[in-house]
N, C-alpha and C positions, 0 to 999 in steps of 0.2 A: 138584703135587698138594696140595690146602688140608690140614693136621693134622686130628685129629680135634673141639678144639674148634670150627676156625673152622666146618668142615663143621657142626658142630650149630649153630651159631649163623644158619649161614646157612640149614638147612631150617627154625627157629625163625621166620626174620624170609619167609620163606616163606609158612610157617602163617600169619602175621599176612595178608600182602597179602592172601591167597586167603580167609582169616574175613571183610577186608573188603569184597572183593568178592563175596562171597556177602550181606553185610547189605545192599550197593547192592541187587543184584539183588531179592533179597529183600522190599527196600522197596518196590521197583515193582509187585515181583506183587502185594504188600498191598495199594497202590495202585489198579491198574487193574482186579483183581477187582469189587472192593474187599474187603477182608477186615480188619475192623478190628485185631483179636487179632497179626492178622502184621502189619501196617501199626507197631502199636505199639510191639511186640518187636524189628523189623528197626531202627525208629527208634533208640530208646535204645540198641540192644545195639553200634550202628553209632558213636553218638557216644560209647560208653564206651571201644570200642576205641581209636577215634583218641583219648581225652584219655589214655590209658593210656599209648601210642604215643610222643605227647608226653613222656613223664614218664623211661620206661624206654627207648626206643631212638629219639632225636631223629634219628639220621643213617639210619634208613632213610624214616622223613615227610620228610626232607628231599632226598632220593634221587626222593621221588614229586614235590616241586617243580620237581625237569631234569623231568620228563614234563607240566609245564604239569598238574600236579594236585593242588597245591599243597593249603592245610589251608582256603582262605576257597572254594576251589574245591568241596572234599567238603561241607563244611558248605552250603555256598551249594544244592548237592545234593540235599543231606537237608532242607533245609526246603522246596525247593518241590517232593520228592515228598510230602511228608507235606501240602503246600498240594492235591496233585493229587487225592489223597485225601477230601480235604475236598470237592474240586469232585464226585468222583465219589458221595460217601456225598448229599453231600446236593444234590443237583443238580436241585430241584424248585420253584426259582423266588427262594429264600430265600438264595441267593450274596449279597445287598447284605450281608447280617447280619454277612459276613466279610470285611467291605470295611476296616474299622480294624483285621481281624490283616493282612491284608494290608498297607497304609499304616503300622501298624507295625513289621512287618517289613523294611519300604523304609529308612525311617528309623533300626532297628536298625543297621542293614549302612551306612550313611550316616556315621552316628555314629563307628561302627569305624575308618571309612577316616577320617574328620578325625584320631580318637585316634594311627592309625598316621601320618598327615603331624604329628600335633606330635610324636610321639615322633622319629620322621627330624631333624625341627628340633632339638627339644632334645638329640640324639646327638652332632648337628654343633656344636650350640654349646659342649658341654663335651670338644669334641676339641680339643688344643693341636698344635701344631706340633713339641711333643716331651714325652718322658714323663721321668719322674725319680725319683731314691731316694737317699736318702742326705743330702736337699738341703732346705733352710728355704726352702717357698716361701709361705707364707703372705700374701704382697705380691703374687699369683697371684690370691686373693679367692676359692679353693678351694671348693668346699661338699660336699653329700653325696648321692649320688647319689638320684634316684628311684628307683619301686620297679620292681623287674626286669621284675615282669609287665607293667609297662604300658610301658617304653621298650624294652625287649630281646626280649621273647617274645609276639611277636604273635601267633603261633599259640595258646599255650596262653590268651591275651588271649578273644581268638574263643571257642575252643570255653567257655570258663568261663562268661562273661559269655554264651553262649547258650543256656548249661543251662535257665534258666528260662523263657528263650523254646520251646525245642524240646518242654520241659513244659507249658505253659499251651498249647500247640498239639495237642500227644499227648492231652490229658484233652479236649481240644473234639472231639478226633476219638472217643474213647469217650463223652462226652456230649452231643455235640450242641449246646453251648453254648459260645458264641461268645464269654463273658465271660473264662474260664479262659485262654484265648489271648490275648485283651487285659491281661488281666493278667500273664500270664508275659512277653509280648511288653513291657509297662509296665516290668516290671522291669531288663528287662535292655538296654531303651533308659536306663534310670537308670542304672544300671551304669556303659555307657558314655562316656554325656555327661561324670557323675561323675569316671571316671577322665582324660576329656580336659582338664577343667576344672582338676582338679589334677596332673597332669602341666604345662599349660601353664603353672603357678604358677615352674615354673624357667625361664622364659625372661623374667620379671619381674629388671628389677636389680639386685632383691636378693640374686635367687640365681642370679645369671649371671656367668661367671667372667670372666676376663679376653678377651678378642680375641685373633687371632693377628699383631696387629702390636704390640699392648702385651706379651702373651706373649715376642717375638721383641726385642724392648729391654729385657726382664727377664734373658732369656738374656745376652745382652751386657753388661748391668749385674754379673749375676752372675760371668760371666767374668773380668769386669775386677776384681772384690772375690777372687774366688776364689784368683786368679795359677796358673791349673793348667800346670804345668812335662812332664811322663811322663802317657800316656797309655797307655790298652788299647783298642784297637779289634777290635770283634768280630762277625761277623755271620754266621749259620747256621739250621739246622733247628730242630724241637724239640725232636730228640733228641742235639743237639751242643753244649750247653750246657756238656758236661765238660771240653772244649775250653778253654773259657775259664776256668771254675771253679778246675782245678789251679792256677793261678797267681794269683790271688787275692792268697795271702798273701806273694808274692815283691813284687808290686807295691805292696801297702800296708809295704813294708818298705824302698823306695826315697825318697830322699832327695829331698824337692820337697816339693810339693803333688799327687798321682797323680790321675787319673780314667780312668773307664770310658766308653766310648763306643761306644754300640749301635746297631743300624739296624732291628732290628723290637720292635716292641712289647710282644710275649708274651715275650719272653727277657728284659725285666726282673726278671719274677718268678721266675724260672728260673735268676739268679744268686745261688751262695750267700751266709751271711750275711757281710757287709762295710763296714765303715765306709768305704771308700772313694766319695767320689759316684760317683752313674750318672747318664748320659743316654743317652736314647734318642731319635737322630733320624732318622727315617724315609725324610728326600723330601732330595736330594740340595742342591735350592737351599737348604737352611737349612744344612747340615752345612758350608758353606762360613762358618757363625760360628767357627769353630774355628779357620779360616785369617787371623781378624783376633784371636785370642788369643792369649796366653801361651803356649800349648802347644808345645813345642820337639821333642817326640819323643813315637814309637808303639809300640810291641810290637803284634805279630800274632799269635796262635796259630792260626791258620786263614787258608788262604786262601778266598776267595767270591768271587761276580761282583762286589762291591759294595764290594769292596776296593779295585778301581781308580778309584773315586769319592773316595776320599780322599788316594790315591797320589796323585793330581793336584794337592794343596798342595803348594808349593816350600820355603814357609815351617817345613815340618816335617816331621824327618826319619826317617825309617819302618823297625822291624830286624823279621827275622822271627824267630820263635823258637818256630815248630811249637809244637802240643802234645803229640808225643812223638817220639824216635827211634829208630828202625828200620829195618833192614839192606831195607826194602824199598821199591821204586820212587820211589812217593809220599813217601818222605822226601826224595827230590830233583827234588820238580817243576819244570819251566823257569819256570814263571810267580817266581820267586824271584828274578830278575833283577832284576823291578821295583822290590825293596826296595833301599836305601841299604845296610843290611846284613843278614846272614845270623848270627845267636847260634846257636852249637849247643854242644851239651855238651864235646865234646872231641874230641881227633885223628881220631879215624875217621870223625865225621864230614865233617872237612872233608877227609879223604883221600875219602871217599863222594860229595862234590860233584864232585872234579876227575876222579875215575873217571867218574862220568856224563856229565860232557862235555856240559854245557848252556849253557855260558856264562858260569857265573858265577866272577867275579875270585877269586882265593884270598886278595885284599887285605881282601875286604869279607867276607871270614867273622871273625869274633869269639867265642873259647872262651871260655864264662861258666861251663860247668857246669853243672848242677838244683841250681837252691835249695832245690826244694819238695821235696827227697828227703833234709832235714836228719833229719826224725822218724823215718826207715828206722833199728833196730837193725842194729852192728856181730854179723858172726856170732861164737861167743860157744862155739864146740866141737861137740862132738857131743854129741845130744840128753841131757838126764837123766831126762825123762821116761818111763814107761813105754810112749805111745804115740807114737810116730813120725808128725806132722804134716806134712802133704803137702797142698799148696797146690796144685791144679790148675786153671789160668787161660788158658784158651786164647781165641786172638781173634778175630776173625768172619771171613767168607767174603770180607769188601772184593768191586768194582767189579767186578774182571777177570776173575773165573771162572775164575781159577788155584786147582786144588784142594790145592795146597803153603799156601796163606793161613792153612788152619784145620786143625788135627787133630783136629775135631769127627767131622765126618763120615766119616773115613778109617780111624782110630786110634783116637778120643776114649773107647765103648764099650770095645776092647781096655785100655787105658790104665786105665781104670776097674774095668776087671774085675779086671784082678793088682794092683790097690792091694788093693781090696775084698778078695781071697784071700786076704791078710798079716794075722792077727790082731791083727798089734800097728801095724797102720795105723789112724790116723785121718786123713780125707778134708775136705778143705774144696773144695770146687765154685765156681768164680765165673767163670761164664763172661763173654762181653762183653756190653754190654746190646743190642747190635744184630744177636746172632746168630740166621740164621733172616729177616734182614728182607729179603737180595737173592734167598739160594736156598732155599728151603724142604726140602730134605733136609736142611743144617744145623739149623732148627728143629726136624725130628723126632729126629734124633740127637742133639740136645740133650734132647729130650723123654723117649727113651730113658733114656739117661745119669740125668738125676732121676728116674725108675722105681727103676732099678737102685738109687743109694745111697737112696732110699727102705725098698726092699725088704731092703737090705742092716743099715740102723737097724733096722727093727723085728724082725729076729733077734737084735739083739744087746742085751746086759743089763750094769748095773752098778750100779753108786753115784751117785746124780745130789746135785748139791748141795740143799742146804736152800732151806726156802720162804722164809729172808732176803735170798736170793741174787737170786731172782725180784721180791723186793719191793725191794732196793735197784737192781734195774735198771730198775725201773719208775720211781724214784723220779729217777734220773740220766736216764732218758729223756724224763721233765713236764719239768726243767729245762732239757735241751737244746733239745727241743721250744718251751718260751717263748723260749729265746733268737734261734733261729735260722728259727722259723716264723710269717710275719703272719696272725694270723687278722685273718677280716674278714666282715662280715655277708653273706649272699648275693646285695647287691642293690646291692654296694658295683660301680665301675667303677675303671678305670683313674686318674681323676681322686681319689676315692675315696682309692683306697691310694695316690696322692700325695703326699697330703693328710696319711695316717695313718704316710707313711713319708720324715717327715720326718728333720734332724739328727739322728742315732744318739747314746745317751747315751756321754759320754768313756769309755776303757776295755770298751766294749762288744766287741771283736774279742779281745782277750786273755782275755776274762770265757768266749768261746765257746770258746776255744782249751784253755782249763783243761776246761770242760764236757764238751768232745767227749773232751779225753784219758780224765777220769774216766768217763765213758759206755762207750768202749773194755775198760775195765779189768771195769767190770760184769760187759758182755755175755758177755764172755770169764768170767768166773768163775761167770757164772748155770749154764756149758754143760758138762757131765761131757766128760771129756777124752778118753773112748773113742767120741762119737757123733760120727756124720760130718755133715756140715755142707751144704749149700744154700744158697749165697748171692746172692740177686740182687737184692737192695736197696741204697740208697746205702749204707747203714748192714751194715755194718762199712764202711770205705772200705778200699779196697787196700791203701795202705801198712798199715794194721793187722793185715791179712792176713799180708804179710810178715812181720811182725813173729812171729806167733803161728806161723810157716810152721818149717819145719824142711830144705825141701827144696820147687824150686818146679819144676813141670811147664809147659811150657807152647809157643808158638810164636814166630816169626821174631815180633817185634814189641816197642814200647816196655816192655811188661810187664820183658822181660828184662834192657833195659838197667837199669833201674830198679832190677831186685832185685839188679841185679848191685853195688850201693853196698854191701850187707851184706857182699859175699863168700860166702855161702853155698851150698852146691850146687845145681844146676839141671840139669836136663833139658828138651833139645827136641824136639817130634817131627818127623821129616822124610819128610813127605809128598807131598814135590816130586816124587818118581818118581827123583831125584839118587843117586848114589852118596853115601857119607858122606863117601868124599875131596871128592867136588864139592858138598857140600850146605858142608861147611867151608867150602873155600875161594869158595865165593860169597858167602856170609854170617858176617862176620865175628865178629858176634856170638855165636856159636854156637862160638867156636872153643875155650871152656872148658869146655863143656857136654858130659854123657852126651847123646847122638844116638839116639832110641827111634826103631825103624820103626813100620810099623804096626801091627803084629802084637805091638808093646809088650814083646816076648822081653826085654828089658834093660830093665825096671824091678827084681826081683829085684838084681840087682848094682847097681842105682842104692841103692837102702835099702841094702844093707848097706855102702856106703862111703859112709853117710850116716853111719848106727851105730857106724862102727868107722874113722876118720879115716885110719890106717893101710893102709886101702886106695882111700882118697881120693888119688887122683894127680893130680888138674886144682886143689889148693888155690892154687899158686903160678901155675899158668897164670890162675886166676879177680881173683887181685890184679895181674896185669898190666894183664888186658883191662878193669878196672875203672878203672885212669887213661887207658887209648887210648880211652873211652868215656864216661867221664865227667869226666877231668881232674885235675890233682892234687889233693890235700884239703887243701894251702896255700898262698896266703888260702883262707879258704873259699868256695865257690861262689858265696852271696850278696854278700860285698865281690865278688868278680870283673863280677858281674850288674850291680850297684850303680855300679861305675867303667867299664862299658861304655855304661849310660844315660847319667852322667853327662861321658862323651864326646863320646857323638854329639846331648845336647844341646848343648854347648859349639859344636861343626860346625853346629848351628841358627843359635847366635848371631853366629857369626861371618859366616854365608854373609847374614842380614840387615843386619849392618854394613856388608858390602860393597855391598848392594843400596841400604843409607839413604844409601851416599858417593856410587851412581852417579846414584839420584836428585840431590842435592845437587850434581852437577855439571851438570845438565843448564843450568839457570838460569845459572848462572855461566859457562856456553860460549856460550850465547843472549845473553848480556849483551856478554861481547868479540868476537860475531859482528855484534852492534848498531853499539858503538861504531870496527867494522873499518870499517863501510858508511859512517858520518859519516866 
């Protein structure tokens, strides 16, 4: 059952189709009466909707194109009823007179379709073979995109460029004069031609970029200057980007030369800010430049279909290393076999692999630990604040339809209501960004849930900090916001922000790193310590969450291991239908944790041996389960990560010595095979 906004939105785009079929309709009756007044009204009021349509909901006019009625279809429509109109108003011998709006109208729509064959052309010719960030390609021959309207949006190209035609043809139909039509119709054949004439200007060699076989020897050229050692390959949806982002700064922290490597094109922009190169390459026969490079070694945070496209180099050796771990299935898929090796944080999880029983060797598992969980504060006592900060972070519904996944919809409500009842709680909400995308009771019980601490904020009153507070977050916000956000003009493409996103200046990643810490500190101080919180922006990022947390709520999932590096208390819900004895012993993560049912009876005694240490009995159990899960804390996690890459690069180079001696012997068996024959 769709929530309430989707449902308005969709009797919205409702409204619309049916407005527009009433101004077809509409038209014709003006039409075939004839009836000028309606003829005129239907006209315009028809092409204002669809340019409106354009502007504000592009995916339901494009929804009318699966139905072969596409926007040159509607328009194409609307002028030859308003032509029929003409025929029938003045149908008294005197048709020749409208014999040039007609020929011009030919030609209008002539015009159009040349302008959209060169826009196709020049689409293609500024598509490369691969996209990039991070990287000086100026030897590329780069330029700057056309403008949107005339290569990208054909639709809104049309209806514009036809306004003054379907004008000079509306005013012949109220006056009878055939000039107004040629005129309008004049215009907007200029229009046209105009814009085909200067769009075709980029396929001049001045401003035409390189080819895809000169592109495809710059790549190689760059490879071989670059010497890229550690790699991240990545490739997902649009909403899996986080996937790859956590790790980021582990990999710009390893010893080589690192790179990124992507397989679709929109996830460029979608990586956060990093000095580390990007590529992005799409189509499999080029991704094989990789296999005649430097590159010695991969990390994985995700598996995809399009993973096995790479597993397929010999020459380079491939570890996986998820993007989170968790006591649940999917932390141990069989497709993990394919990898060389398996990084996981620490014992449980490779006690978690061999419980599973999928195949994979215990040789090729490798404990690194989470690097990227350095910035996590150590827990530090019980709270001195006067409000008790309760961080509740539950995680989405996943694949399976197992309603243990999420204490959203079971719990989540309960959960929230006896936080909410405790005066001296304050509530931070961060649900996961994908909840609500498989089952949509999770989304309404989400939906809920933000009511509640809604309604629950605007009851309550206090002391909120000064308008300095407000004005110095605003001010750490411009500067994060330049560091880490490329603006770009509207009309800019892919080649474009290339272009514009070239060599990052030196120091640039540590400049972000200091930004985003002072941004944190802001936000946090802008916010009176008694309001509860909503969070579903990147910004605060989790670990900062943690940080500010005092006590974390939450479910079977990475979240936990995670928070479990401070030591700090936790609660999980268990909504498995499990006993608690079996909800333990199946999930070992869980085995430190207060265990809330649904009904959330045991939050109460969760605060207070939050408050009062002394009745804290799981502190020594939570420093256990924090080495069986993440590993000792010396070395630290990062040298561990760092001397695992530079392992099973070393296993790269050795396994291509072997392969350069066996080449090398081939000739020299052929030659005392020669000399056996004399």
């Amino acid at each position: 059952m769709p929530s309430a906004g989707t449902a308005s939105r969709r009797a919205v785009q409702a409204a619309a189709l049916l407005a527009m079929l009433v101004f077809f309709a509409t038209q014709l009756v003006g039409a075939l009466l004839p009836n000028v007044p309606l003829l005129i009204a239907a006209s315009a009021a028809g092409l204002a909707l669809d340019l409106y349509l354009q502007h504000r909901d592009p995916g339901l006019v494009a929804v009318l194109g699966k139905i072969r009625f596409d926007v040159m279809v509607r328009q194409l429509l609307r002028d030859m009823l308003v032509l029929i109109g003409l025929l029938r108003l003045h149908g008294d011998g005197s048709l020749r007179d409208y014999a040039p709006v007609f020929a011009g109208l030919v030609l209008f729509y002539a015009a159009h379709l040349a302008c959209q064959a060169t826009a196709l052309l020049v689409r293609r010719s500024r598509t490369l073979p691969f996209v990039t960030r991070n990287i000086d390609t100026s030897s590329l021959r780069l330029t700057a995109a056309p403008p949107r309207l005339l290569a990208r949006q054909h639709g809104r190209r049309l209806l514009r460029f036809a306004i003054p035609a379907t004008a000079g043809m509306l005013a012949t139909v109220g006056t009878e004069k055939p000039l107004w039509g040629v005129l309008g119709i004049a215009v907007a054949l200029l229009l046209a031609v105009g814009g085909t004439v200067h769009l075709a200007s980029w396929l001049r060699p001045k401003k035409r970029i390189a080819d895809e076989q000169r592109a495809l020897e710059w790549l190689d050229r760059w490879l071989a200057d670059y010497q890229p050692t550690a790699g991240m390959y990545f490739s997902g949806g649009t909403t899996s980007a986080y996937q790859a982002n956590m790790w980021l700064s582990t990999l710009a922290a390893l010893d080589g030369n690192p790179l990124i490597v992507l397989r679709e094109r929109f996830m460029v922009q979608k990586i956060e800010a990093t000095d580390v190169p990007i590529i992005c390459i799409p189509k499999v026969v080029h991704l094989m430049a990789l296999e005649k490079s430097s590159l010695k070694m991969m990390i994985h945070p995700a598996n995809s279909g399009k993973t096995s496209q790479v597993l397929r180099m010999p020459s380079i050796k491939h570890a996986f290393i998820n993007h989170g771990e968790s006591d649940k299935l999917s932390s141990c898929n069989p497709y993990s076999k394919a990898y060389d090796e398996i990084w996981v944080a620490g014992p449980a999880a490779r006690e978690r692999y061999q419980l599973a029983d999928i195949g994979v060797d215990d040789r090729d598992v490798v404990e690194v630990g989470r690097p990227q969980l350095a910035p996590i504060r150590p827990y530090a006592g019980a709270p001195t604040r006067e409000f008790t900060t309760v961080l509740y972070a539950p995680t989405w519904e996943g694949w399976d339809g197992n309603p243990g996944n999420t204490s959203v919809m079971l719990a989540g409500e309960n959960i929230v209501r006896a936080l909410l009842a405790d005066p001296k709680v304050r509530l931070l909400y961060k649900p996961h960004p994908m909840t609500g995308s498989v089952d949509p009771r999770a989304g309404r019980a989400n939906e809920r849930i933000q009511a509640m601490i809604r309604e629950a904020v605007a009851a309550r009153t206090g002391a909120r900090p000064g308008p300095e507070a407000a004005a110095e977050l605003d001010r750490r916000t411009a500067e994060l916001d330049r560091l880490t956000t490329s603006t770009f003009r509207d009309s800019a493409d892919e080649i474009e922000r290339m272009m514009l996103q070239g060599t990052p200046e030196p120091g640039r990643a540590a400049t972000v790193e200091a930004a985003t810490a002072a941004w944190e500190a802001a936000y946090w101080a802008s916010l009176p310590d008694w309001e509860h919180q909503i969070i579903t922006t990147a910004r605060p990022a989790l670990f900062s969450c943690f940080n500010e947390a005092d006590v974390l709520i939450s479910d079977v999932s990475s979240v936990v291991s995670d928070y479990l590096i401070s030591e700090k208390p936790y609660a999980v819900a268990n909504t498995s239908g499990m006993t608690e004895e079996e909800f333990r012993t199946s999930f070992p993560t869980v085995s430190a944790a207060t265990i809330l049912t649904p009904e959330a009876g045991e939050v109460a005694g969760l605060l207070a041996a939050v408050r009062d240490p002394r009745l804290d009995g799981l502190a020594e159990a939570r420093a256990e389960l924090k080495v069986q899960l993440l590993g000792p804390s010396d070395p630290p996690s990062l040298v561990r990560f760092n001397a695992a890459a530079l392992a099973l690069a070393k296993e790269a180079d050795a396994r291509r010595a072997r392969m350069e001696a066996r080449t090398s012997e081939i000739p020299t068996q052929r030659e005392a095979d020669a000399a056996a024959a004399v």
